[in-house]
LOPA-100875 format. One record per residue: x, y, z of N, C-alpha, C, O, CB in turn; residue in one letter. Coordinates in steps of 0.1 Angstrom, whole numbers, padded with zeros to 4 digits, always signed. Each point is the difference from the previous one (the first is absolute). Glycine has a CB too. Layout:
BEGIN
XYZXYZXYZXYZXYZA/...
This chain:
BEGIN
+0227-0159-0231-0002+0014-0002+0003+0004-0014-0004+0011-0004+0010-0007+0028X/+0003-0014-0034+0003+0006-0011-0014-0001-0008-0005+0008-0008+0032-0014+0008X/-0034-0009+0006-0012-0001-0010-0011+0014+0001-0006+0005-0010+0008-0034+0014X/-0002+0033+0013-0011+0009+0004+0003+0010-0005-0009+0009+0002+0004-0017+0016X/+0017+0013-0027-0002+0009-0005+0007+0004-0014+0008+0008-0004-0013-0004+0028X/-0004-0016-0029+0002+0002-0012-0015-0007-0007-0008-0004+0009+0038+0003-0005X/-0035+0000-0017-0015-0007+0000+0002-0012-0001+0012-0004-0001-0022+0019-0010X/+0002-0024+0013+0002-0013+0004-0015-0008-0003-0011+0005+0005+0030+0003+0015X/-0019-0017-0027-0010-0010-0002-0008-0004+0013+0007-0003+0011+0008-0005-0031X/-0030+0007+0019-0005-0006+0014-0010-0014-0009-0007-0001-0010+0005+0029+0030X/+0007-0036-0011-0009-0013-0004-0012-0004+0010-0001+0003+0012+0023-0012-0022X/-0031+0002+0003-0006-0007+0013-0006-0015+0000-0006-0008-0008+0001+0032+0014X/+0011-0024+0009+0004-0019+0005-0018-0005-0002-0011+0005-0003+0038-0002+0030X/-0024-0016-0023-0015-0004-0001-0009+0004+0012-0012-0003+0000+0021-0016-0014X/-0004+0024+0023-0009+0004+0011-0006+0015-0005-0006+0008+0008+0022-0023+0012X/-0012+0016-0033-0005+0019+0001+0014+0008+0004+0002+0010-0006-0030-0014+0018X/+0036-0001-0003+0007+0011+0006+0011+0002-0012+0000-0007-0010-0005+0002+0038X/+0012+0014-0025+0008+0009-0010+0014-0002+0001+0003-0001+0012-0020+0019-0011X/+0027-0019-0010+0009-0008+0001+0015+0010-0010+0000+0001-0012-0023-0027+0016X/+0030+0029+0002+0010+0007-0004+0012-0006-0006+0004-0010+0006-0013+0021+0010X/+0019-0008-0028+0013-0004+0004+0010+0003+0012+0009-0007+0004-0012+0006-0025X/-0002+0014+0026+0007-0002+0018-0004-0012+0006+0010-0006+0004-0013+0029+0003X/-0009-0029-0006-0005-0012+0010+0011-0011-0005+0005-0007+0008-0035+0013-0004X/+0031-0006-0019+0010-0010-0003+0010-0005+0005+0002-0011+0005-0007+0019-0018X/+0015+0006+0012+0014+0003+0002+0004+0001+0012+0011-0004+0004-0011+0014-0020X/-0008-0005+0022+0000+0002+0014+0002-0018+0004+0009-0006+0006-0027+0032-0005X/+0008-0029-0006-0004-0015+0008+0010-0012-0005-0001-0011+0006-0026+0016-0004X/+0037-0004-0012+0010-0002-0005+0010-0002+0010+0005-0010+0004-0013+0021-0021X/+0012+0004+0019+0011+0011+0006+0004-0012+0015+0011-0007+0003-0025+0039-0011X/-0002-0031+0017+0000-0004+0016+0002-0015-0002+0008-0006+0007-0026+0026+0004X/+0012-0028-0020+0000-0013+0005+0012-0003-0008+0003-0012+0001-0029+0007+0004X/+0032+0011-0010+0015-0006-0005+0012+0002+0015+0006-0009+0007-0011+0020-0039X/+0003+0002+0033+0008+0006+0014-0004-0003+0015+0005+0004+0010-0002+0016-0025X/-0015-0029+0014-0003-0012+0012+0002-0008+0000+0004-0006+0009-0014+0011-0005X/+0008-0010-0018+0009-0017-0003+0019-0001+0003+0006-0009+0005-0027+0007-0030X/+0024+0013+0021+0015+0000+0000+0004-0006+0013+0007-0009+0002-0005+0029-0018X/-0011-0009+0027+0003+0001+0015-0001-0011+0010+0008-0005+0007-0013+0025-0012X/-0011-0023+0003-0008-0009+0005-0004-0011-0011-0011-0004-0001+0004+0022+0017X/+0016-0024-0024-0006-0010-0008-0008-0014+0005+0001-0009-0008+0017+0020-0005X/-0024-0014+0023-0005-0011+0006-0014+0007+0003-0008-0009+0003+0032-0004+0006X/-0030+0029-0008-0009+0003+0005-0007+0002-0012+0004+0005-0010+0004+0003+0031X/-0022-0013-0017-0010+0003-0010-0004+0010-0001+0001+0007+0010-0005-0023-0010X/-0004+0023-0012-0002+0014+0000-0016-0002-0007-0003-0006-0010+0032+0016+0008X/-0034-0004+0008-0016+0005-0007-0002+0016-0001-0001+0009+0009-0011-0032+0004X/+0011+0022-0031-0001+0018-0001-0013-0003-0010-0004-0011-0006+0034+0027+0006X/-0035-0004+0000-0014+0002-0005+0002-0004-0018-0010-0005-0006+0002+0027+0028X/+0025-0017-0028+0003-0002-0012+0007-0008-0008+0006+0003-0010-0011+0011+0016X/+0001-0029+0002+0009-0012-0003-0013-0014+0001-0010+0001+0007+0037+0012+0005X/-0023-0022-0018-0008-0014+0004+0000-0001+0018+0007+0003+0009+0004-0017-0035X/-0020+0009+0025-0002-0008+0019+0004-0016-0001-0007-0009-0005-0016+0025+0013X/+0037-0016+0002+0009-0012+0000-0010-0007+0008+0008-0010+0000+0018+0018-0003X/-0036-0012+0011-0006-0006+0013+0007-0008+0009-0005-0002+0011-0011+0003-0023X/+0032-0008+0006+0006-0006+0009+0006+0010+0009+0007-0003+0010-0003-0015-0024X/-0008+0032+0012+0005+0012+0013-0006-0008+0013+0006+0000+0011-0009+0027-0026X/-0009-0033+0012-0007+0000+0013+0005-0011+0012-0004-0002+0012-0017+0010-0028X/+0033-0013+0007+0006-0011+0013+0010+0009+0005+0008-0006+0008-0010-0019-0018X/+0004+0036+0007+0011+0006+0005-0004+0009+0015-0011+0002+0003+0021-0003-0030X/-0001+0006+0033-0003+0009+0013+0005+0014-0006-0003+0011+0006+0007-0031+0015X/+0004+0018-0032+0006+0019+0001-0008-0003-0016-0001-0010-0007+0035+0021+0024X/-0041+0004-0018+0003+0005-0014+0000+0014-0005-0003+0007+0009-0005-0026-0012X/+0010+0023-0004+0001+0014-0003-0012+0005-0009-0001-0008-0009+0026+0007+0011X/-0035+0012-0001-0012+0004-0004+0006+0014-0010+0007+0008+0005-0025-0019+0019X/+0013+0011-0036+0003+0014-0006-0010+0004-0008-0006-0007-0008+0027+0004+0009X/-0021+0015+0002-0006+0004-0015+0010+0011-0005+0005+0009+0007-0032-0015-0002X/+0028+0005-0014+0011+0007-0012-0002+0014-0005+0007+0008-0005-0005-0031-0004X/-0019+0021+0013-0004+0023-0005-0011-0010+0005-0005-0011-0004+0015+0036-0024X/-0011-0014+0043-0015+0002+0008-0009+0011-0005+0002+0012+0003+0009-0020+0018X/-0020+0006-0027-0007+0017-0006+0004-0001-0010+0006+0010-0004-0006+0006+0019X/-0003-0029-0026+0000+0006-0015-0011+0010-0005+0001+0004-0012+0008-0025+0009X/-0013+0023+0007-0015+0010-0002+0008+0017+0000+0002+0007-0010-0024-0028+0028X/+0026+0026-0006+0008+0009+0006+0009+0000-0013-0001+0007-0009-0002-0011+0036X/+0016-0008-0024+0009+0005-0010-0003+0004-0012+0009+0004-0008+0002-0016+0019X/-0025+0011-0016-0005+0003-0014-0004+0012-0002+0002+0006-0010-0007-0024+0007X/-0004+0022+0015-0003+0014+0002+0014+0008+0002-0001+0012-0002-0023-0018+0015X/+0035+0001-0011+0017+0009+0004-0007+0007+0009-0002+0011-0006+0017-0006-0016X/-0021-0003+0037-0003+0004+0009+0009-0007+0012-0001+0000+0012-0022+0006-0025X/+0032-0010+0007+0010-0007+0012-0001-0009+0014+0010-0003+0007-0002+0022-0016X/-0021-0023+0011-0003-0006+0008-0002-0017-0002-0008-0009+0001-0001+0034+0004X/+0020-0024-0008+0003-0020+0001+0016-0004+0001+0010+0006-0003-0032-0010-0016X/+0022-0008+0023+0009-0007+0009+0009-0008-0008-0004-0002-0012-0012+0001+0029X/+0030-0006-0011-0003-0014+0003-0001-0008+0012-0004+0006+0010+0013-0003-0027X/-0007-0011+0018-0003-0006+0012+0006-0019+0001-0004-0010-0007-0020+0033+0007X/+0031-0023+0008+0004-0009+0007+0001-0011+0012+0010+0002+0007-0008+0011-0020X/-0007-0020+0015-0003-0006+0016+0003-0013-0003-0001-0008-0010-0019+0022+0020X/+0025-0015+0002+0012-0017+0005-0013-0006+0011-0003+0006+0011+0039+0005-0009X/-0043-0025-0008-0007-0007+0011+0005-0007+0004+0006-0006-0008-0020+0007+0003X/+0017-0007+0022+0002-0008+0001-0017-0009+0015-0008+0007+0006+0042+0006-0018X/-0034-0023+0011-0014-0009-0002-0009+0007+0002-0005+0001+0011+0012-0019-0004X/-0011+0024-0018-0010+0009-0006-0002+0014+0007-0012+0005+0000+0000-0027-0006X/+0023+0030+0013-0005+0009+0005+0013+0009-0006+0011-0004-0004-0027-0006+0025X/+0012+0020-0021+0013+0011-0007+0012+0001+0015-0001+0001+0012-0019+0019-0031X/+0028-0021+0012+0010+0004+0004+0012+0014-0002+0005+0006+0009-0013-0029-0008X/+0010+0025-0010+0007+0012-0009-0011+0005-0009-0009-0007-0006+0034-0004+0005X/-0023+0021+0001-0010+0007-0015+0009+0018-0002+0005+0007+0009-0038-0022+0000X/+0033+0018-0025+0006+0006-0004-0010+0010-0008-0010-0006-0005+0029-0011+0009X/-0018+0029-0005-0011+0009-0011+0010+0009-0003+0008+0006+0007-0033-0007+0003X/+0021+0002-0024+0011+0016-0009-0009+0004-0007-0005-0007-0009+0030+0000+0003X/-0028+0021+0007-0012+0008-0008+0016+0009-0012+0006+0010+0003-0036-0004+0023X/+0030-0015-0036+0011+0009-0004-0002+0013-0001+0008+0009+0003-0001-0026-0014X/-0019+0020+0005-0003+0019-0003+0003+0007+0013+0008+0010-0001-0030-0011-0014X/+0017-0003+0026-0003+0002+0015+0016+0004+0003+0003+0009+0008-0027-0028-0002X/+0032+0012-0012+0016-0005+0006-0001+0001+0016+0003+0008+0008+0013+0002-0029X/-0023-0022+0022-0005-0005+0011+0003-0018+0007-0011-0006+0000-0004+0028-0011X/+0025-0028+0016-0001-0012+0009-0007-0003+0011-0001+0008+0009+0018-0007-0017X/-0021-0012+0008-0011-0003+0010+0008-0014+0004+0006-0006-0009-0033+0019-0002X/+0026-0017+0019+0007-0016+0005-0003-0002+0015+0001+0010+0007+0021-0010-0023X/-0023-0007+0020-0002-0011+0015+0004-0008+0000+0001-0004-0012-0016+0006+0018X/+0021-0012+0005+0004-0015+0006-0007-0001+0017+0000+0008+0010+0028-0010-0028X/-0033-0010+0016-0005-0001+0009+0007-0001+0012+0010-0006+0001-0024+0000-0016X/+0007+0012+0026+0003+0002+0013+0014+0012+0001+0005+0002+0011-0016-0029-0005X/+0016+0034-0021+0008+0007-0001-0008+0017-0001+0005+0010+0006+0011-0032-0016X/-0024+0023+0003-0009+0011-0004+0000+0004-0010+0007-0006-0007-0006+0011+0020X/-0007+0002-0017-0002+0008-0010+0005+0012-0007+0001+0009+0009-0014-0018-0001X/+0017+0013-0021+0009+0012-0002-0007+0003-0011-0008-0006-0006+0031+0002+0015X/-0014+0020-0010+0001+0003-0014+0010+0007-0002+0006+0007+0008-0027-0008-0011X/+0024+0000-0013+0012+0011-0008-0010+0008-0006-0011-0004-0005+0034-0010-0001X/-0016+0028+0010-0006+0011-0013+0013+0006-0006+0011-0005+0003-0035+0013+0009X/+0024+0001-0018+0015+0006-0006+0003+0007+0006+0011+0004-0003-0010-0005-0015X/-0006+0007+0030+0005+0011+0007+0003-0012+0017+0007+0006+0008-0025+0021-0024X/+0014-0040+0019+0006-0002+0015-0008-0017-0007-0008-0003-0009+0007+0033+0034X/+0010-0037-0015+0000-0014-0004-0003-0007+0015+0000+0007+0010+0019-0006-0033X/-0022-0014+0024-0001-0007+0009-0012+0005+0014-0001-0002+0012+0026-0005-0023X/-0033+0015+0001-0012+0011+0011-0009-0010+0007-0009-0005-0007+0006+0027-0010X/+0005-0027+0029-0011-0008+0007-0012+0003-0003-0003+0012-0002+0015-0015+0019X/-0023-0008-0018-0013+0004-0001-0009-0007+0014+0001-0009+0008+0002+0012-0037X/-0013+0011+0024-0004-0007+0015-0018+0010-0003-0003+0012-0003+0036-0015+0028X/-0041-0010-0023-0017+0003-0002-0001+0011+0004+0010+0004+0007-0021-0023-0005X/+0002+0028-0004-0008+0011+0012-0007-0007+0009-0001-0013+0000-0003+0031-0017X/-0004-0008+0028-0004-0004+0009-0014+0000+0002-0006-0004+0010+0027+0007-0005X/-0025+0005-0016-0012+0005-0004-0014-0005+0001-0003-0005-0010+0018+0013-0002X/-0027-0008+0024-0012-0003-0001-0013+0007-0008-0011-0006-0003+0023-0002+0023X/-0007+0027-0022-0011+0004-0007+0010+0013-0009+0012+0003+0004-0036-0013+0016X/+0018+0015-0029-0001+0008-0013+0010-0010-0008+0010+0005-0005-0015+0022+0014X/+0004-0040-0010+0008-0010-0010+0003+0006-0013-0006+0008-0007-0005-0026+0017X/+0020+0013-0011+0007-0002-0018+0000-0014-0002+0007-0010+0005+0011+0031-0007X/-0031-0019-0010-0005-0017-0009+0008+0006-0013+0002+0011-0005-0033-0023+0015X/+0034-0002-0015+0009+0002-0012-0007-0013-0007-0005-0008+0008+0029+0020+0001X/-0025-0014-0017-0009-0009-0012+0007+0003-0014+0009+0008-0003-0035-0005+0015X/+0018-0016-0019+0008-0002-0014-0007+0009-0015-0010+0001-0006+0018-0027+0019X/+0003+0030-0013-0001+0007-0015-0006+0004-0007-0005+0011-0004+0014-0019+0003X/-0012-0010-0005-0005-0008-0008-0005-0009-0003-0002-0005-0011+0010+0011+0010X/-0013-0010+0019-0003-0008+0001-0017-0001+0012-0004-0010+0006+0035+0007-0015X/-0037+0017+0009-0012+0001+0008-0012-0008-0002-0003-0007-0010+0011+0027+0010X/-0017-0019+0012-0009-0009-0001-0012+0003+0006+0000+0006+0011+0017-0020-0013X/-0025+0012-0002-0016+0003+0010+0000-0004+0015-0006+0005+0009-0009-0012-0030X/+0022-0001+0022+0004-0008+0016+0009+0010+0010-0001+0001+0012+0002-0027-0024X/+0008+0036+0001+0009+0008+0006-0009+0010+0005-0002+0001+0012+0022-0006-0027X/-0026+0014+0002-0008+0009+0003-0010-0002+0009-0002+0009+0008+0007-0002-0026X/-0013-0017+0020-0009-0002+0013+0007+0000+0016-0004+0003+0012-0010-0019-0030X/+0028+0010+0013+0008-0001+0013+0006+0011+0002+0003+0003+0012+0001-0023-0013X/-0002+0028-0008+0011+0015+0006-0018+0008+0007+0000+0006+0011+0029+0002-0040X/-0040-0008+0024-0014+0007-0003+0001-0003+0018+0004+0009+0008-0020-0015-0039X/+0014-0004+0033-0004-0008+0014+0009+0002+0010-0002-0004+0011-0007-0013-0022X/+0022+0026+0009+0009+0001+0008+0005+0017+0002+0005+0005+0010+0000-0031-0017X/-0008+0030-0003-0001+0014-0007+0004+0009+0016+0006+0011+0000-0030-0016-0025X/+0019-0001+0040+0005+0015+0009+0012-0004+0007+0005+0005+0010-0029+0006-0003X/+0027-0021-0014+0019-0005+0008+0005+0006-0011+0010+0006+0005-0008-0032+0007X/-0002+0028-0028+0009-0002-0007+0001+0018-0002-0011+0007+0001+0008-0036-0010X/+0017+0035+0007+0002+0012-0006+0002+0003-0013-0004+0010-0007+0010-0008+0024X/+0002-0013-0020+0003+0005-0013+0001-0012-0007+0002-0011+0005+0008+0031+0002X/-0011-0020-0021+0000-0014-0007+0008+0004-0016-0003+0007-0009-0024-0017+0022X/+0036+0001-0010+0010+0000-0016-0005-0016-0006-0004-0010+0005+0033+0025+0005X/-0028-0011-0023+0003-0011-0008+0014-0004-0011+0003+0008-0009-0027-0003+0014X/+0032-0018-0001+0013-0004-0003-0002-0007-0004-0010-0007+0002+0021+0012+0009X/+0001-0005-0024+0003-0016-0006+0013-0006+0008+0009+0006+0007-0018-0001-0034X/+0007-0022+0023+0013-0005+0003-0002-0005+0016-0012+0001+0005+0027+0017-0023X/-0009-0022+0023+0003-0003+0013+0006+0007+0008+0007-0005+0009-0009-0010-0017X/+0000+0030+0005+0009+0010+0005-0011+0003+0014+0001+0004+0011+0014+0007-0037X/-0026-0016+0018-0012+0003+0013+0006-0002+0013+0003+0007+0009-0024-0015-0022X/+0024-0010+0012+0004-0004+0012+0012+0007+0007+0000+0001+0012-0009-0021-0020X/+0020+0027+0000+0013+0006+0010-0010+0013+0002+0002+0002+0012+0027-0010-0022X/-0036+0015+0006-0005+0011+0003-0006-0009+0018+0007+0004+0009-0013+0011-0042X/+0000-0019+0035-0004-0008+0013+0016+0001+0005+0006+0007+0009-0032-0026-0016X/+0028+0014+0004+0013-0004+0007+0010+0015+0004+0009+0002+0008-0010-0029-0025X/-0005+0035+0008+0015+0013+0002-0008+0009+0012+0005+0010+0005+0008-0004-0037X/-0029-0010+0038-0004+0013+0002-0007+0008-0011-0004+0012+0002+0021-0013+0014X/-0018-0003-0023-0005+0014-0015-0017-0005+0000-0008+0009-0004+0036-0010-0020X/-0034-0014+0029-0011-0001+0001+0000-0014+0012+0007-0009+0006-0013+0022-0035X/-0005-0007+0028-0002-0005+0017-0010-0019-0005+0002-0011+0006-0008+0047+0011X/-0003-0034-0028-0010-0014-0005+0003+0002-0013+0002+0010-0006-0023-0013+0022X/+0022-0013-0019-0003-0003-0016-0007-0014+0002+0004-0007+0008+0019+0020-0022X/-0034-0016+0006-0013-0010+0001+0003+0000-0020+0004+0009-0009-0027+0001+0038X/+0020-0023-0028+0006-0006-0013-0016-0010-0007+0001-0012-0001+0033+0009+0013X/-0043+0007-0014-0010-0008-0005+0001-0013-0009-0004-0012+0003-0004+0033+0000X/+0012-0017-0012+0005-0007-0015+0006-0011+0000+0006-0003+0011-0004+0021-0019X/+0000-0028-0002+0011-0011+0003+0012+0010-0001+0000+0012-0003-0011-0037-0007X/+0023+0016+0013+0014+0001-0003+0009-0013-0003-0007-0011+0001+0003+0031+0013X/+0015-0021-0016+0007-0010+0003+0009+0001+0011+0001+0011+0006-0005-0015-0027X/+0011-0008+0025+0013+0005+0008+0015+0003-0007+0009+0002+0008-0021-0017+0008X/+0014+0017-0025+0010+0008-0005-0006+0019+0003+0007+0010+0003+0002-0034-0025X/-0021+0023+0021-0002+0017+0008+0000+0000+0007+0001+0012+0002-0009-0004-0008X/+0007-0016+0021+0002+0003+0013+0009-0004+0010+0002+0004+0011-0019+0000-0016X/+0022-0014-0004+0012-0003+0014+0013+0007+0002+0008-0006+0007-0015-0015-0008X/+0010+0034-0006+0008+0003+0004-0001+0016+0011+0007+0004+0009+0003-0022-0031X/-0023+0024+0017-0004+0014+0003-0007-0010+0017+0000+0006+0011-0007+0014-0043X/+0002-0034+0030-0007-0006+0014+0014-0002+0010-0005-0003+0010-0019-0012-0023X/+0036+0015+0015+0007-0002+0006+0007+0015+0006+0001+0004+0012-0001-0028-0024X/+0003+0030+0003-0001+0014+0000-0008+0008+0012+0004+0005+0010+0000-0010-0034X/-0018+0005+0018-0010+0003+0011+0005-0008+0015+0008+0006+0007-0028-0003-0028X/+0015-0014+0025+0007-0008+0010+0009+0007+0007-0002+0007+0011-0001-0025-0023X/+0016+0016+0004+0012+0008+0008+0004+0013+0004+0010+0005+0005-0007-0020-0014X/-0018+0020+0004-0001+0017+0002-0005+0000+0011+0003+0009+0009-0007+0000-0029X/-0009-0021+0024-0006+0003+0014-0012+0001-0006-0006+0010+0005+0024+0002+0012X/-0024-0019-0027-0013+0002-0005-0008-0016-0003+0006-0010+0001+0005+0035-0011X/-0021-0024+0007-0005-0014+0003-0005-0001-0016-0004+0010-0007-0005-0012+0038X/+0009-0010-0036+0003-0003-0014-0009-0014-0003+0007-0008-0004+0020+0020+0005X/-0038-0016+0000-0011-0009-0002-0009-0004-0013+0000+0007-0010+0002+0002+0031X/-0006-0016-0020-0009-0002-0009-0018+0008+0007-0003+0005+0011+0022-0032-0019X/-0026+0026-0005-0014+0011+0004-0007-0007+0014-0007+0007+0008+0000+0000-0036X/+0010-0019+0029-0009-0011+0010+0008+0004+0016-0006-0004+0010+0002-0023-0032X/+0016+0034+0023+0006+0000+0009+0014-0014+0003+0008-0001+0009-0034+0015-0003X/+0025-0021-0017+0009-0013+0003+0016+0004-0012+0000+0005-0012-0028-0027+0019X/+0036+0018-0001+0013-0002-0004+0001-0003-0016+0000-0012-0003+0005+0006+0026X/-0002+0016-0032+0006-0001-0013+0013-0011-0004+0012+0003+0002-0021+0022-0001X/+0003-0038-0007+0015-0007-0002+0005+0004-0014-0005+0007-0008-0001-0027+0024X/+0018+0012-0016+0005-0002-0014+0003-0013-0005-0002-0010+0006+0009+0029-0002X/-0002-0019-0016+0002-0016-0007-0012-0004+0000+0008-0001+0010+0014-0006-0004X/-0032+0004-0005-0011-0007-0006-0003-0003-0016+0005+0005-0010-0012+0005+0031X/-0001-0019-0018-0003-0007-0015-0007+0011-0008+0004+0005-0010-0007-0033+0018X/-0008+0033-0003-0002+0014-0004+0001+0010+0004-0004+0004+0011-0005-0012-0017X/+0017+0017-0007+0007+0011+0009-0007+0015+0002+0004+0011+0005+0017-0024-0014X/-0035+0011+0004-0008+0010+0001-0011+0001+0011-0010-0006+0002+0016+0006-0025X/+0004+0011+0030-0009+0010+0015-0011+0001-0001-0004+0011-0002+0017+0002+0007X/-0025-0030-0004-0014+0003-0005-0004+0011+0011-0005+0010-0005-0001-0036-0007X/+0006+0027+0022-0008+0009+0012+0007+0015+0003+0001+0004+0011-0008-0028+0002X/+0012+0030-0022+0003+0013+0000+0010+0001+0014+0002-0010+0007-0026+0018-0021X/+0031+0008+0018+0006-0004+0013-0002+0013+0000-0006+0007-0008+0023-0027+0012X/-0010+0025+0009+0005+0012+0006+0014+0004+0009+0007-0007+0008-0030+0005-0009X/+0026+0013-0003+0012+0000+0010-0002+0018+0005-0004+0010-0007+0025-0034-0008X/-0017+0022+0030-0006+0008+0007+0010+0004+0012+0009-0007+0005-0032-0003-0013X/+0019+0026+0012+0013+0002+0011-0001-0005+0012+0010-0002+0008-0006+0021-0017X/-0019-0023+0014-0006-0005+0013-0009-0010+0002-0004-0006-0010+0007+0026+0015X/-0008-0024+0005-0007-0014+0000-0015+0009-0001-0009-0006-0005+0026-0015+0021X/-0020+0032-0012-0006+0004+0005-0009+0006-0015-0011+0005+0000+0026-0003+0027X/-0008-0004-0036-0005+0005-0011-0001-0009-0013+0001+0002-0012+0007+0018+0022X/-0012-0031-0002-0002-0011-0008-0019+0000+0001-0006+0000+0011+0035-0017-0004X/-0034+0017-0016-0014+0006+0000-0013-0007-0001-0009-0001+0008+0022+0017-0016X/-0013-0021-0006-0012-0008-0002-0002-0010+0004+0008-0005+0007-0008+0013-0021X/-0009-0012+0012-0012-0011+0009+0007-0014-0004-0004-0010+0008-0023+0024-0012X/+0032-0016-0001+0005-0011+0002+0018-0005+0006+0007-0010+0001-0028+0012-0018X/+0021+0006+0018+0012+0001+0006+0007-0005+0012-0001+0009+0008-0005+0006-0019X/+0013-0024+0017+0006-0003+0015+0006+0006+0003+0011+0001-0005-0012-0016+0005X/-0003+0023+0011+0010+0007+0009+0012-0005+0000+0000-0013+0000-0017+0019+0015X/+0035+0003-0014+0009-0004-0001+0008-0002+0015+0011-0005+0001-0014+0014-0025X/
């Protein structure tokens, strides 16, 4: 927060994407203060080398250090960090802090889902129940011709439609605040395994676009087939999809 508000240099990585001294420091900060704790667990964040001997392991920890570098540049406050503990490739723990938001997001599995705000802490979450006037929530910064044909094609379920940065999308599924989020685009798994456990433990179903189970730790860590996370089975939609 000292960087966000003060001016700050933006770089960019070789993928195009945009690159902060927050993403630095940040990514500094966590993998020092996970090493301390957990020094035997490997860690894969979006702003470090890829160790690949992670992949003999069963636990590891997924981060990204500023979800929504894009957001944090606009200072529109809609970005993260984010934290998630794998163990054999499926999330287990996952953590979200929208610092602007002063907002906690966390799950453990088969425990549930919460949140802190500054006014009440440890607030269960729990999906809506919602089959029609939906709340779709979509990215930012991240739209697509595939989106727009798909919101177009769906247009008398949906009521209302926001666009978010960050992975705040997913607790928004998760708090009740939106009922679908449909994810076209690649991603990696430092963006979703911690907002995908989250969802889960809210009572929401959390997939890849094909209908099949999102892993983690893989050799490649980019979500080639887009996903979704959703409050019901029943609103799992397009044509390719397996019923849940």
């Amino acid at each position: 927060m000292e960087i966000y508000e003060t001016p700050f240099e933006v770089k960019t990585k070789a993928d195009d994407s945009p690159l902060t001294q927050a993403d630095v420091i940040s990514n500094e900060y966590i993998i020092k203060e996970l090493k301390k704790f957990y020094p035997h667990v490997f860690i894969l964040s979006e702003e470090s080398k890829d160790d690949l001997n992670r992949l003999r392991e069963e636990w590891l920890f997924v981060v990204d250090p500023l979800d929504g570098t894009k957001e944090f540049i606009k200072h529109n406050g809609q970005f993260t960090v984010n934290i998630a503990l794998v163990y054999r490739q499926r999330p287990v723990l996952g953590v979200i802090v929208a610092p602007v938001l002063k907002k906690h997001y966390y799950a453990l599995k088969d425990m549930g889902a919460y949140e802190d705000t500054e006014t009440e802490l440890n607030r269960c979450l729990c999906v809506s129940d919602k089959l029609i006037d939906l709340n779709f929530v979509g990215s930012a910064s991240h739209q697509s011709q595939e989106e727009e044909k798909f919101l177009k094609d769906h247009a008398s379920q949906i009521k209302d439609r926001k666009q978010i940065g960050s992975s705040i999308k997913g607790c928004m599924v998760a708090s009740g605040e939106a009922d679908v989020y449909y994810r076209f685009g690649k991603t990696s798994e430092w963006d979703t395994a911690a907002m995908h456990i989250i969802v889960e433990e809210a009572g929401g179903i959390f997939r890849e676009l094909d209908g099949k189970p999102l892993i983690y730790n893989r050799f490649n860590v980019i979500n080639e087939k887009g996903f979704f996370a959703v409050n019901r089975k029943e609103n799992i939609w397009t044509q390719s999809h397996h019923k849940i």
